[in-house]
N, C-alpha and C positions, 0 to 999 in steps of 0.2 A: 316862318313858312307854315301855313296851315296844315295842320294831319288832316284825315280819314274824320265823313261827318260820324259824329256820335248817333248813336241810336238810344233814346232811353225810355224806357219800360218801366211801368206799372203795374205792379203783381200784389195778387194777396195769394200769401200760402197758409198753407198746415205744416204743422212735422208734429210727430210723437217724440215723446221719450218714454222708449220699450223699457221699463224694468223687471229684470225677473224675481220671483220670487225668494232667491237669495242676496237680493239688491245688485244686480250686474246689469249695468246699460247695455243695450247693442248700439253700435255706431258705425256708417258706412264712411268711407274713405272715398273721398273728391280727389280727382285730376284734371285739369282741365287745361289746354296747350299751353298757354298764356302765364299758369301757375308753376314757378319751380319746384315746389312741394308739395305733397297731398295734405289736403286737413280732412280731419272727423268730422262728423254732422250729422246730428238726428234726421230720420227719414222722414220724407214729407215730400211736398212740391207745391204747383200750384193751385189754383182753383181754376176749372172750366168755366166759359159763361154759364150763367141762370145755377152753379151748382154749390151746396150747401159744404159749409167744413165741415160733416160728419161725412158724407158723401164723399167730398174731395180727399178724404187723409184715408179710407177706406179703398176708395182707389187705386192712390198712391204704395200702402202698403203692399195692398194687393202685388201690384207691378213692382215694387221692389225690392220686396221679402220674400210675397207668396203667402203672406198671412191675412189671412180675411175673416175669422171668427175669433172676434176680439171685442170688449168691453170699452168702448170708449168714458176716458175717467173726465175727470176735471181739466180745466187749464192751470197750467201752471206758471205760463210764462207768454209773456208780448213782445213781441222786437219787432224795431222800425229799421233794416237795414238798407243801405245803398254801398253795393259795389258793381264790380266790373265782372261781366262772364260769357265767355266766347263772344267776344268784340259785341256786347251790350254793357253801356251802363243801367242797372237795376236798380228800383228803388220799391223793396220790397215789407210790405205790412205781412208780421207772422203772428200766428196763433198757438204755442206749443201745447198740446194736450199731454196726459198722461196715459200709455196702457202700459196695464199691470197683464205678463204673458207666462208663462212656463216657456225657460229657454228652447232655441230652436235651431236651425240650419235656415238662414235668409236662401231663397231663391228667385236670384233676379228675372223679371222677364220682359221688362222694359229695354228694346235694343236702343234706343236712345240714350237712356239713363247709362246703359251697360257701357258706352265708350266712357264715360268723364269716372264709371267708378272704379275703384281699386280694392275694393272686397270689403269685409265686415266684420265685427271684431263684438265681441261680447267682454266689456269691460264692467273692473271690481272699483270700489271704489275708492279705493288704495290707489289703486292703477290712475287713476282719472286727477289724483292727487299729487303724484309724482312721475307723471308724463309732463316731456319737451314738447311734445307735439303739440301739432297746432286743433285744437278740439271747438267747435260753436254749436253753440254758443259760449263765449266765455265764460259763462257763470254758470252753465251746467253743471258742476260739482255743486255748487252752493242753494242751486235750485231741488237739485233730490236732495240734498242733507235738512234743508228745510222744509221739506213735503215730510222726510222720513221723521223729523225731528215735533213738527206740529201737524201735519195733516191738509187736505187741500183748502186752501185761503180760503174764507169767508167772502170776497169781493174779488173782480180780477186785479190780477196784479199790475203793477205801475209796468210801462212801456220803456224797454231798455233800447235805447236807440245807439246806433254803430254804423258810423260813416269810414268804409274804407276807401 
């Protein structure tokens, strides 16, 4: 018996990864109906038409931290994901950049954004190391360990692709 048509979408996004000064990530918390669990994930979203990723993750912060004077750094990371989110399948091109912040109090004001999130968390990297939870990108430990360990890459980085 056939389901429900699919819908699927083509996105390019941003996300940061905020580190602070004492090397502590910030990371928001997803809920979404469909999902039994909340997972972590660097902030970010989409891009608008005709609009640039320094623009677009400027934005984004803006509306989901409340942070808007900020240094945009290097990229650090590429992912080609495709999942499922509020009855779309997505198949999304990211860009993760780096900002370096002095920690903060996120203020959401995205009421959109604000139903699917579940708040925000300033993680150590200890923390990030021996959490259950569910964190994405997956290699987000491995990615600040190697910025903090070498510096930002010479070239972008190789495209980590995750089909859920």
């Amino acid at each position: 018996m056939p389901g429900e048509p699919v819908i699927f979408v083509e996105r390019l996004a941003v996300r940061a990864i905020l580190l602070s000064m004492q090397n502590e990530v910030l990371l928001m918390q997803l809920r979404a109906p469909e999902i039994s669990e909340g997972f972590w994930i660097t902030p970010g979203g989409g891009l608008q038409k005709n609009e640039s990723e320094e623009s677009a993750l400027r934005r984004e912060l803006s509306e989901e931290l409340g942070l808007s004077n900020f240094e945009l750094g290097p990229i650090l990371a590429r992912r080609d994901h495709t999942f499922n989110w509020l009855g779309r399948r997505i198949h999304q091109r990211e860009q993760i950049y780096l900002v370096q912040t002095e920690r903060f109090v996120p203020r959401m004001t995205d009421d959109v954004e604000a139903r699917v999130t579940a708040g925000f968390r300033w993680w150590t990297l200890d923390e990030l190391r021996e959490t259950r939870e569910s964190v994405t990108p997956g290699t987000l430990l491995e990615i600040i360990e190697e910025y903090l360990r070498e510096g930002a890459p010479d070239q972008l980085p190789e495209i980590e692709i995750r089909v859920d």
